[in-house]
N, CA, C and O atoms as a Tinker XYZ file with bonds, in Angstrom:
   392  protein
     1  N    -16.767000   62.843000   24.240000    73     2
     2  CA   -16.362000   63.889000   23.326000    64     1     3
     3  C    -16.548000   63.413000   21.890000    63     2     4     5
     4  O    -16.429000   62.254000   21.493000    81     3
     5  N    -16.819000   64.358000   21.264000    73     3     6
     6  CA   -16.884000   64.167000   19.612000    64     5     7
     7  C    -15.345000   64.400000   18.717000    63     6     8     9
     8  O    -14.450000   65.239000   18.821000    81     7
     9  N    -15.539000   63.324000   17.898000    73     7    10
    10  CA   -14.023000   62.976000   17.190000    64     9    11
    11  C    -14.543000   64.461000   16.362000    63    10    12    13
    12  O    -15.678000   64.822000   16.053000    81    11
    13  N    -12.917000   65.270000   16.113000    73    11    14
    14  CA   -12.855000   66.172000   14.976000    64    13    15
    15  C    -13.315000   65.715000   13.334000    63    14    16    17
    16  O    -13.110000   64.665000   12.725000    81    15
    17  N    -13.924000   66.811000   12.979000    73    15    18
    18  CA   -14.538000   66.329000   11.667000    64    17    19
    19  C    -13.573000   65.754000   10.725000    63    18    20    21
    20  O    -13.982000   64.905000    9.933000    81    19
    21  N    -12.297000   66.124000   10.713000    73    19    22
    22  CA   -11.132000   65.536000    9.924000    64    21    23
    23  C    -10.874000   64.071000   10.020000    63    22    24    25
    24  O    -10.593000   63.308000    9.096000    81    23
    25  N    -11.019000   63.790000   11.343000    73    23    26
    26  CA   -10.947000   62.268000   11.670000    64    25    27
    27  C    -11.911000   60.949000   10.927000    63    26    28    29
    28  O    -11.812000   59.811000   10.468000    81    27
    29  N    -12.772000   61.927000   11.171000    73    27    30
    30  CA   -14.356000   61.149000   10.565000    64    29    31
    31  C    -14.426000   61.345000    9.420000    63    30    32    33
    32  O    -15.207000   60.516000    8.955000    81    31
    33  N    -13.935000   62.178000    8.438000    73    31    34
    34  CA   -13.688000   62.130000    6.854000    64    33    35
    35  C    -12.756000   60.924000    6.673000    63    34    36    37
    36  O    -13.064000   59.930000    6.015000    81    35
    37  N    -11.805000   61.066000    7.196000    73    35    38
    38  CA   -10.572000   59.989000    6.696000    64    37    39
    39  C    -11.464000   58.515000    6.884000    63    38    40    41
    40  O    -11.851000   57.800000    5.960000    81    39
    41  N    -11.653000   58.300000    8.251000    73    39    42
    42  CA   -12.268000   56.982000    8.036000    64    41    43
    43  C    -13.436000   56.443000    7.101000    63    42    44    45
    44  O    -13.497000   55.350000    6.539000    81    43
    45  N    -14.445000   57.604000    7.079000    73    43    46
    46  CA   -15.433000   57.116000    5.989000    64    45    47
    47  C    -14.357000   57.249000    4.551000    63    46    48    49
    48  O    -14.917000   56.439000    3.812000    81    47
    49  N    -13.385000   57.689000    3.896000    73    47    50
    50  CA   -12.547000   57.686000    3.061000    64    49    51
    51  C    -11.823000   56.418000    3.170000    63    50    52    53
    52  O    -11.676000   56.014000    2.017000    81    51
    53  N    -11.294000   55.583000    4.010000    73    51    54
    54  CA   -10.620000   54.038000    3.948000    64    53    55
    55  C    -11.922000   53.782000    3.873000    63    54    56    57
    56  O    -11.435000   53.786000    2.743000    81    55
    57  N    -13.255000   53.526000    3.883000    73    55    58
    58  CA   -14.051000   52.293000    4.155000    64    57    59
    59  C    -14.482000   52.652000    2.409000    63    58    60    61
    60  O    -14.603000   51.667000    1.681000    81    59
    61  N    -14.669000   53.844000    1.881000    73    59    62
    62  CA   -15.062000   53.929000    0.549000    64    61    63
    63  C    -13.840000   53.474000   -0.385000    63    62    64    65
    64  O    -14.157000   52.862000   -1.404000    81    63
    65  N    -12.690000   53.670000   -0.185000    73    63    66
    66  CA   -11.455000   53.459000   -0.926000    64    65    67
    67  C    -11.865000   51.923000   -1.783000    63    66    68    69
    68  O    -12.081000   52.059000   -2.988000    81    67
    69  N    -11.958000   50.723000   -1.296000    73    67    70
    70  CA   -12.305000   49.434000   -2.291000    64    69    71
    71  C    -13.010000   49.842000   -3.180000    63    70    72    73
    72  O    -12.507000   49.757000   -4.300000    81    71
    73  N    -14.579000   50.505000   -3.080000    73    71    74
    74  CA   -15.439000   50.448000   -3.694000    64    73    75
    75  C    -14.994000   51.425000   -4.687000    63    74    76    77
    76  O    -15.342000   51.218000   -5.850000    81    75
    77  N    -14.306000   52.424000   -4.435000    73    75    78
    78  CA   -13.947000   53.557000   -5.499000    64    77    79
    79  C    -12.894000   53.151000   -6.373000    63    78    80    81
    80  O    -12.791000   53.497000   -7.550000    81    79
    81  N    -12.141000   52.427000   -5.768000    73    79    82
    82  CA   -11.200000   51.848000   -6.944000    64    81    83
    83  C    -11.256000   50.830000   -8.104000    63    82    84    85
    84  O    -10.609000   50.571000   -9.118000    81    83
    85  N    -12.622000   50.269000   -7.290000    73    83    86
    86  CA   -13.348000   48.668000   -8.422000    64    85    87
    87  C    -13.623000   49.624000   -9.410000    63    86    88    89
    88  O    -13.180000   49.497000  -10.551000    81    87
    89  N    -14.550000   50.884000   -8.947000    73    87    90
    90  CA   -15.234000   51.641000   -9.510000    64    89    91
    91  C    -14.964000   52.276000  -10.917000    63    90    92    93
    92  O    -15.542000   52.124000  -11.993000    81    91
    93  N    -13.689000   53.181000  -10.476000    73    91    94
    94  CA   -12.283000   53.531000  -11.530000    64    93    95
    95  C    -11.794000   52.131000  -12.535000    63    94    96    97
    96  O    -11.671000   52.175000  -13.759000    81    95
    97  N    -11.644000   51.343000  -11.967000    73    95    98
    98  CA   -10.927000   50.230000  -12.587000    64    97    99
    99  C    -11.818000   49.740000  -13.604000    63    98   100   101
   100  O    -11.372000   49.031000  -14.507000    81    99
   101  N    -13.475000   50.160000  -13.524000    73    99   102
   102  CA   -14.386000   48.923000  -14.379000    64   101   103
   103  C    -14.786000   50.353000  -15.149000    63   102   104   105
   104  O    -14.537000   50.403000  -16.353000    81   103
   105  N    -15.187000   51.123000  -14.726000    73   103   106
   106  CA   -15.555000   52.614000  -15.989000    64   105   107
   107  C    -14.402000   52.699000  -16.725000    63   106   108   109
   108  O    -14.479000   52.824000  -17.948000    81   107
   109  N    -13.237000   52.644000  -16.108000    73   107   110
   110  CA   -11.838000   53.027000  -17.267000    64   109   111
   111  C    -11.886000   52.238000  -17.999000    63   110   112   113
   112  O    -11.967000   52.666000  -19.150000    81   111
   113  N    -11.871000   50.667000  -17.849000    73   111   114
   114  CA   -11.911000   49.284000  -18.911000    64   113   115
   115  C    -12.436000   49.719000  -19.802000    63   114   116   117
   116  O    -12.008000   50.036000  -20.912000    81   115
   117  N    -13.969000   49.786000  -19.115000    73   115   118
   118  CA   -15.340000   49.370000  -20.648000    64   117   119
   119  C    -14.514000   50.840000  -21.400000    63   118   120   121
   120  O    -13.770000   50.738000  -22.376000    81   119
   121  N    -14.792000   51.975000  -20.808000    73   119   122
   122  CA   -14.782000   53.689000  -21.718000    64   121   123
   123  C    -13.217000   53.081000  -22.370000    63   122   124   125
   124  O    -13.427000   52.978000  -23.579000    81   123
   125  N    -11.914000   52.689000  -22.113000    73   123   126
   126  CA   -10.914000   52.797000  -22.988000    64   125   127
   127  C    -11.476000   51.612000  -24.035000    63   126   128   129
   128  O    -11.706000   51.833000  -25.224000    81   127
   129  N    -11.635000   50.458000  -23.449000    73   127   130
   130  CA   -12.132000   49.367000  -24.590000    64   129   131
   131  C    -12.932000   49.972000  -25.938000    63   130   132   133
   132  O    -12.599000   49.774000  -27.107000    81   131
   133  N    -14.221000   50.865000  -25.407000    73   131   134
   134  CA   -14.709000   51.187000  -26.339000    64   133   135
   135  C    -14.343000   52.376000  -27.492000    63   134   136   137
   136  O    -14.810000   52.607000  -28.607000    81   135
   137  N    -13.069000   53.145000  -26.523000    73   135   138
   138  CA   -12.614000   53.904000  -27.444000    64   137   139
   139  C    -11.555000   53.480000  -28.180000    63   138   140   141
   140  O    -11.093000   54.281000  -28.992000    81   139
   141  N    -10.999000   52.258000  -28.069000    73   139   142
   142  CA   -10.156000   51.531000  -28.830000    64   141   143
   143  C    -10.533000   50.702000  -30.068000    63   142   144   145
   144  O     -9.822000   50.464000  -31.044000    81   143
   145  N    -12.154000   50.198000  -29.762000    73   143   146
   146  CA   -12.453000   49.529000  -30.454000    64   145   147
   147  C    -13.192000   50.910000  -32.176000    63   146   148   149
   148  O    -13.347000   50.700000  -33.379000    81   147
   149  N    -13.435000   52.296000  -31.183000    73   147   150
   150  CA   -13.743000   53.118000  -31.820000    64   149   151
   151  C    -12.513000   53.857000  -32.986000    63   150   152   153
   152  O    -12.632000   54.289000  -34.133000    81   151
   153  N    -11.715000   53.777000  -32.347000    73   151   154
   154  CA   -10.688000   53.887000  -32.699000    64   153   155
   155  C     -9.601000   53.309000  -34.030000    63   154   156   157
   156  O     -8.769000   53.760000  -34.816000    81   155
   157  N    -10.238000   52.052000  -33.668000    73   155   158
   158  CA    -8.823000   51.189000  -34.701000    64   157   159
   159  C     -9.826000   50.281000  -35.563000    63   158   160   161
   160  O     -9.530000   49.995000  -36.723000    81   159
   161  N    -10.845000   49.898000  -35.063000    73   159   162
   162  CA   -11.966000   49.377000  -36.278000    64   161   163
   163  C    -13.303000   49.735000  -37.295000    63   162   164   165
   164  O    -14.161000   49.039000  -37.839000    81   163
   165  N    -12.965000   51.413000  -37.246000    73   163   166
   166  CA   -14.141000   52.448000  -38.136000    64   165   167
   167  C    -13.239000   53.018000  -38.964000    63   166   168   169
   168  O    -12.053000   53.103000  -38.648000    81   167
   169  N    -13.658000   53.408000  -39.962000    73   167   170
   170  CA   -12.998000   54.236000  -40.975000    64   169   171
   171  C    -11.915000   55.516000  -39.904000    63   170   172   173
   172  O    -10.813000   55.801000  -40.374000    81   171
   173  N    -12.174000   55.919000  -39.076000    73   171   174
   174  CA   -10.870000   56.705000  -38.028000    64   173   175
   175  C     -9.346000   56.347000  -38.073000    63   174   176   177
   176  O     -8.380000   57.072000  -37.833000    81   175
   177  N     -9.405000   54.689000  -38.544000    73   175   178
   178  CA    -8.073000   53.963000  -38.204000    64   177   179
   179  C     -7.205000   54.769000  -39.523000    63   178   180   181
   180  O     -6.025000   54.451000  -39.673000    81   179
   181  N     -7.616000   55.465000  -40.151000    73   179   182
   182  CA    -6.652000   55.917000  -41.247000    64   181   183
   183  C     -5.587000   57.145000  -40.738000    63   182   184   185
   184  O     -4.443000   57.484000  -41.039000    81   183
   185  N     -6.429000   57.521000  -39.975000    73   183   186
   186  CA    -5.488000   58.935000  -39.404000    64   185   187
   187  C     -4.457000   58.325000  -38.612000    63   186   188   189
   188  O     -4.510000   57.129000  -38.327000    81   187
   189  N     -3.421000   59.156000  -38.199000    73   187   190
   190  CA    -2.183000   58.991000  -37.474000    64   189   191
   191  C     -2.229000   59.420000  -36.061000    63   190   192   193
   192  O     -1.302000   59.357000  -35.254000    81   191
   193  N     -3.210000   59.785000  -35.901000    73   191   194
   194  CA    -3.542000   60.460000  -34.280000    64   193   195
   195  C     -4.599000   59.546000  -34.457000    63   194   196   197
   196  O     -5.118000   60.241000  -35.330000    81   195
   197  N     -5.125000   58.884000  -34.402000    73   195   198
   198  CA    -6.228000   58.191000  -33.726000    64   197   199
   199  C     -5.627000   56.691000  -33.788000    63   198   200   201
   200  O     -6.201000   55.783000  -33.187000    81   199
   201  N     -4.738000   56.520000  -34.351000    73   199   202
   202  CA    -3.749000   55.288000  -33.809000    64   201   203
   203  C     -3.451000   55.410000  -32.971000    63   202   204   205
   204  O     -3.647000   54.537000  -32.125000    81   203
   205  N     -2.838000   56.478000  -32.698000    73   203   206
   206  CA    -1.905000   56.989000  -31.429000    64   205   207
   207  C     -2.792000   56.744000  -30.087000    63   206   208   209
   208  O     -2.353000   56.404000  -28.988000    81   207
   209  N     -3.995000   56.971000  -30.401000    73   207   210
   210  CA    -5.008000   57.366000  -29.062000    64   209   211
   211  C     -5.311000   55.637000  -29.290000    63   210   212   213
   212  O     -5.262000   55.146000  -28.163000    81   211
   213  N     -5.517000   54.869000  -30.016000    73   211   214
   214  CA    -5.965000   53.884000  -29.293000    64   213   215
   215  C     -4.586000   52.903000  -28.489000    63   214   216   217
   216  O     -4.718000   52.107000  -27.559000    81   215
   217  N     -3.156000   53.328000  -29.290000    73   215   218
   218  CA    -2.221000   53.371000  -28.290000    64   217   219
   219  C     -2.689000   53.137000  -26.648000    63   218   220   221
   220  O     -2.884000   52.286000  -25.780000    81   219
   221  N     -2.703000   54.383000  -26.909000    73   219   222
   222  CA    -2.769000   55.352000  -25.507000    64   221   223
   223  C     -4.170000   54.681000  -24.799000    63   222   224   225
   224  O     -4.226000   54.950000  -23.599000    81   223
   225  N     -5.312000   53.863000  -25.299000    73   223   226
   226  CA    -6.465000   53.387000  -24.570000    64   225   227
   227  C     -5.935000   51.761000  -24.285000    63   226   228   229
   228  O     -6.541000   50.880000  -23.674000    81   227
   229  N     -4.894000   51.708000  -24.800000    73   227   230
   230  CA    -5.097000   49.971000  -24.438000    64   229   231
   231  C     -3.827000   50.059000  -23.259000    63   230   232   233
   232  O     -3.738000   49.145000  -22.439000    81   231
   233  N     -2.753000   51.333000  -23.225000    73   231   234
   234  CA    -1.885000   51.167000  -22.480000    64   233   235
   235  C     -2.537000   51.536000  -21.069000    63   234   236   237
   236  O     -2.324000   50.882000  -20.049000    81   235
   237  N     -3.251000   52.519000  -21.127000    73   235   238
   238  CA    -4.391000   52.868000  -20.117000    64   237   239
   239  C     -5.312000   51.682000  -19.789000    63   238   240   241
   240  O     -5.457000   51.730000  -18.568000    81   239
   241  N     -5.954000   50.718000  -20.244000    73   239   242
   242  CA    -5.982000   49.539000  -19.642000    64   241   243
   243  C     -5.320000   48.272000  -19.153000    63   242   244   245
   244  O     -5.800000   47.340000  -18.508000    81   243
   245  N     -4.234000   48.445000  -19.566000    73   243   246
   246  CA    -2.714000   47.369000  -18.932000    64   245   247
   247  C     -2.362000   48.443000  -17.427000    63   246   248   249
   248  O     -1.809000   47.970000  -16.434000    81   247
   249  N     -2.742000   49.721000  -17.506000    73   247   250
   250  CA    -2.317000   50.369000  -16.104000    64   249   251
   251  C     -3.480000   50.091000  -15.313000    63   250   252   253
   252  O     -3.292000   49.463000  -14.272000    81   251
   253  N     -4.722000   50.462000  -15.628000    73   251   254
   254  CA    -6.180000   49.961000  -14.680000    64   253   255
   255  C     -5.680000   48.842000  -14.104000    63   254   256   257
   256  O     -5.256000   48.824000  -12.949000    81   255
   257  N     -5.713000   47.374000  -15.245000    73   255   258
   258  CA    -5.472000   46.272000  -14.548000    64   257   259
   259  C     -4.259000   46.059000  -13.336000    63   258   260   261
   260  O     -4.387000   45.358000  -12.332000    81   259
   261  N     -2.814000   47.022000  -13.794000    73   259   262
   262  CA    -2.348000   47.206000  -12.669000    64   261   263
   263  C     -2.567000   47.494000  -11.608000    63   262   264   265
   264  O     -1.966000   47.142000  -10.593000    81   263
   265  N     -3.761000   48.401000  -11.747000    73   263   266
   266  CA    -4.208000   49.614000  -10.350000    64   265   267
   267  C     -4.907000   48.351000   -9.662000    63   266   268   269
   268  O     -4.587000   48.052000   -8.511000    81   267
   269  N     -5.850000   47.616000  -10.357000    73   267   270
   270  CA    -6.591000   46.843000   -9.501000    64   269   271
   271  C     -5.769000   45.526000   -8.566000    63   270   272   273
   272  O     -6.089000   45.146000   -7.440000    81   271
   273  N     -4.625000   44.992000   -9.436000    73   271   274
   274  CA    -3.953000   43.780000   -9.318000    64   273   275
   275  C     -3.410000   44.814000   -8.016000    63   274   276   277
   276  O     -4.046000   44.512000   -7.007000    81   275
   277  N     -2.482000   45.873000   -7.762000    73   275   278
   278  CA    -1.542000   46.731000   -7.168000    64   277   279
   279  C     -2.973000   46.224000   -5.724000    63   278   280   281
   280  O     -2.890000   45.179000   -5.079000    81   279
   281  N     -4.005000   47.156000   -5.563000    73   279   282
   282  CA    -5.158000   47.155000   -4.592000    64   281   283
   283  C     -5.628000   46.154000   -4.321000    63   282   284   285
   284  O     -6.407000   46.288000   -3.377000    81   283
   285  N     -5.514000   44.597000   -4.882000    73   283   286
   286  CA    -6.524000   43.849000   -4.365000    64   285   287
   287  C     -6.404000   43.421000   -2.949000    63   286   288   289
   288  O     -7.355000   42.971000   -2.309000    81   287
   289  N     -5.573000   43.528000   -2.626000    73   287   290
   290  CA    -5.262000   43.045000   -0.950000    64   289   291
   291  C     -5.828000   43.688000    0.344000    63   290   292   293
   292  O     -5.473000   43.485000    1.505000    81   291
   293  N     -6.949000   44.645000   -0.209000    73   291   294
   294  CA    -7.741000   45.602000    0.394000    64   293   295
   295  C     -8.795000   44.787000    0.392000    63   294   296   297
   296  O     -9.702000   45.190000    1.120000    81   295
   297  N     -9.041000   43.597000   -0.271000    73   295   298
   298  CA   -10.162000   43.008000    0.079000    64   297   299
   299  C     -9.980000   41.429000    0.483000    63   298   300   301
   300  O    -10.668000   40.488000    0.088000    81   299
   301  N     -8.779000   41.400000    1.447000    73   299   302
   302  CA    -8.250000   40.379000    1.875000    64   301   303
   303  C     -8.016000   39.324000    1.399000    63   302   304   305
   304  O     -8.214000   38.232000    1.932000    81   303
   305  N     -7.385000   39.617000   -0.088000    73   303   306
   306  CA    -6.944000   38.310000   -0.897000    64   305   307
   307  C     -6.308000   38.850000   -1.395000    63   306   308   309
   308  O     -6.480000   39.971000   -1.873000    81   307
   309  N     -4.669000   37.671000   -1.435000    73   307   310
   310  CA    -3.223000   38.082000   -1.359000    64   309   311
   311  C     -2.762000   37.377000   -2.959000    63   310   312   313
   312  O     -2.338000   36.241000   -3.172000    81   311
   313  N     -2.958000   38.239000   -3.723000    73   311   314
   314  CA    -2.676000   37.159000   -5.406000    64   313   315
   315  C     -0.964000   37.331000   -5.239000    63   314   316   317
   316  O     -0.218000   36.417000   -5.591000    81   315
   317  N     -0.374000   38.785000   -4.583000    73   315   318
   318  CA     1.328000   38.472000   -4.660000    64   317   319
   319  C      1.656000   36.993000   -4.436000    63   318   320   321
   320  O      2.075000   36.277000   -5.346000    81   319
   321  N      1.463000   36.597000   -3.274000    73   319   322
   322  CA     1.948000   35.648000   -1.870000    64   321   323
   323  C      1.455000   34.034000   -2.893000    63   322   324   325
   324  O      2.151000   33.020000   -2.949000    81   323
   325  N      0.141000   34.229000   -3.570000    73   323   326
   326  CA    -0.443000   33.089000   -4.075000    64   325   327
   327  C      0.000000   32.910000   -5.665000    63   326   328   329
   328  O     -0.013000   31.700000   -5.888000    81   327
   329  N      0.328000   33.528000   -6.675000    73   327   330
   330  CA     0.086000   33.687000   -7.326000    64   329   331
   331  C      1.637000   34.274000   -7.786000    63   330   332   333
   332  O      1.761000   35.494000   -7.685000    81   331
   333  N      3.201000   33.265000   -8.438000    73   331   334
   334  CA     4.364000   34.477000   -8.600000    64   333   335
   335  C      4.200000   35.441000   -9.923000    63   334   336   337
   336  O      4.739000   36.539000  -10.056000    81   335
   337  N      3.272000   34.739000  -10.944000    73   335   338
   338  CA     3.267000   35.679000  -12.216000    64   337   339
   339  C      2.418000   37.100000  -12.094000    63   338   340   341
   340  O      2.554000   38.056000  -12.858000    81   339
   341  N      1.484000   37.023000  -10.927000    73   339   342
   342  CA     0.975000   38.250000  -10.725000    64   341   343
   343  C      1.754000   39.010000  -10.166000    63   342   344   345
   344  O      1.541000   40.154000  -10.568000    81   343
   345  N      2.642000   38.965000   -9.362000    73   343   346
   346  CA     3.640000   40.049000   -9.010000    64   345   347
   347  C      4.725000   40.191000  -10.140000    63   346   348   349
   348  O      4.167000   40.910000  -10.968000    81   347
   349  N      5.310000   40.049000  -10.361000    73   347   350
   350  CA     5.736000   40.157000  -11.663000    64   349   351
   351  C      5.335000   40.825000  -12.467000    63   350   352   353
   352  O      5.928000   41.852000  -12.797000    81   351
   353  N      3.883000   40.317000  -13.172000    73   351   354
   354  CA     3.489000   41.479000  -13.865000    64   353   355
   355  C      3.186000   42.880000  -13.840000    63   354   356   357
   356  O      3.447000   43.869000  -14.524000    81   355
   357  N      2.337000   42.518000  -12.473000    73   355   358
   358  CA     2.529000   43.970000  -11.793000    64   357   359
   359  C      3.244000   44.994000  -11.732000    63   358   360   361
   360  O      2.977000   46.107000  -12.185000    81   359
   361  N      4.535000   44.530000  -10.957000    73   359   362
   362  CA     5.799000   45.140000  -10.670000    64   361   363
   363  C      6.290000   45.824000  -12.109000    63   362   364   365
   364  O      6.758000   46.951000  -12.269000    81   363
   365  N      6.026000   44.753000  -13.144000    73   363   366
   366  CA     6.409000   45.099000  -14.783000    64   365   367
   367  C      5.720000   46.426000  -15.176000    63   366   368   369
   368  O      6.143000   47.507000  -15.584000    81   367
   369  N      4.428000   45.898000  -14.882000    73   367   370
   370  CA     3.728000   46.972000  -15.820000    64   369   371
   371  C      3.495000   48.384000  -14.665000    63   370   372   373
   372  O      3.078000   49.389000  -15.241000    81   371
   373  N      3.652000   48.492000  -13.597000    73   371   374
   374  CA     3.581000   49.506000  -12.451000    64   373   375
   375  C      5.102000   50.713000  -13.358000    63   374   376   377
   376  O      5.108000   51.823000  -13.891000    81   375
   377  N      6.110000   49.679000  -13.081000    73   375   378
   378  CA     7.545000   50.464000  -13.422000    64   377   379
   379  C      7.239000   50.758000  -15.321000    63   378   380   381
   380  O      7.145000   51.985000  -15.361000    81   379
   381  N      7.149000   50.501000  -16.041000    73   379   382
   382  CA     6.014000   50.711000  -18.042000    64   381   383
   383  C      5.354000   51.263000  -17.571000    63   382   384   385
   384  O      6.048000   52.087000  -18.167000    81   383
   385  N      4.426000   51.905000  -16.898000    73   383   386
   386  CA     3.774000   52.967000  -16.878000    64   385   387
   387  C      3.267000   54.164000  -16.041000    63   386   388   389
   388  O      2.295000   54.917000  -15.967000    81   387
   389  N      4.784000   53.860000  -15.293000    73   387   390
   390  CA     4.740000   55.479000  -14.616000    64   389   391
   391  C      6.187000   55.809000  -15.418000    63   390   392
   392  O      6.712000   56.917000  -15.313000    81   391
């Protein structure tokens, strides 16, 4: 018998999940980096809203790095268990930015 099509979405969905999250994690970096760097080192840095937004791009990369640190154990390496300042930070910056 043939598995229901629902079944066979989900699993090709866990086997893509690593790759989509490196994915998210390395486009969000560079795009906030560069809008931070756009941000706070061009004549822009004078306004009061474009402070704000590069705020908002560097706190958005302290959460990426969470997202990735939170996921890495999807690729069978345990930084909690090895590593106590990475949980910690994690845990820190998970609870700062939700």
């Amino acid at each position: 018998m043939t598995e229901p099509i629902q079944i066979v979405l989900i699993r090709l969905l866990i086997q893509i999940e690593p790759f989509y999250i490196v994915l998210v994690v390395v486009v969000g970096l560079i795009g906030n980096t560069i809008s931070f760097g756009i941000f706070l080192f061009t004549k822009l840095h004078h306004k009061h809203s474009n402070f704000i937004l590069s705020a908002l791009a560097l706190c958005d990369n302290g959460f990426l790095i969470t997202l990735f640190f939170a996921n890495i154990n999807i690729f069978n390496y345990d930084l909690f268990n090895t590593f106590d300042i990475v949980c910690k930070f994690t845990v820190y910056f998970t609870l700062v930015n939700y």
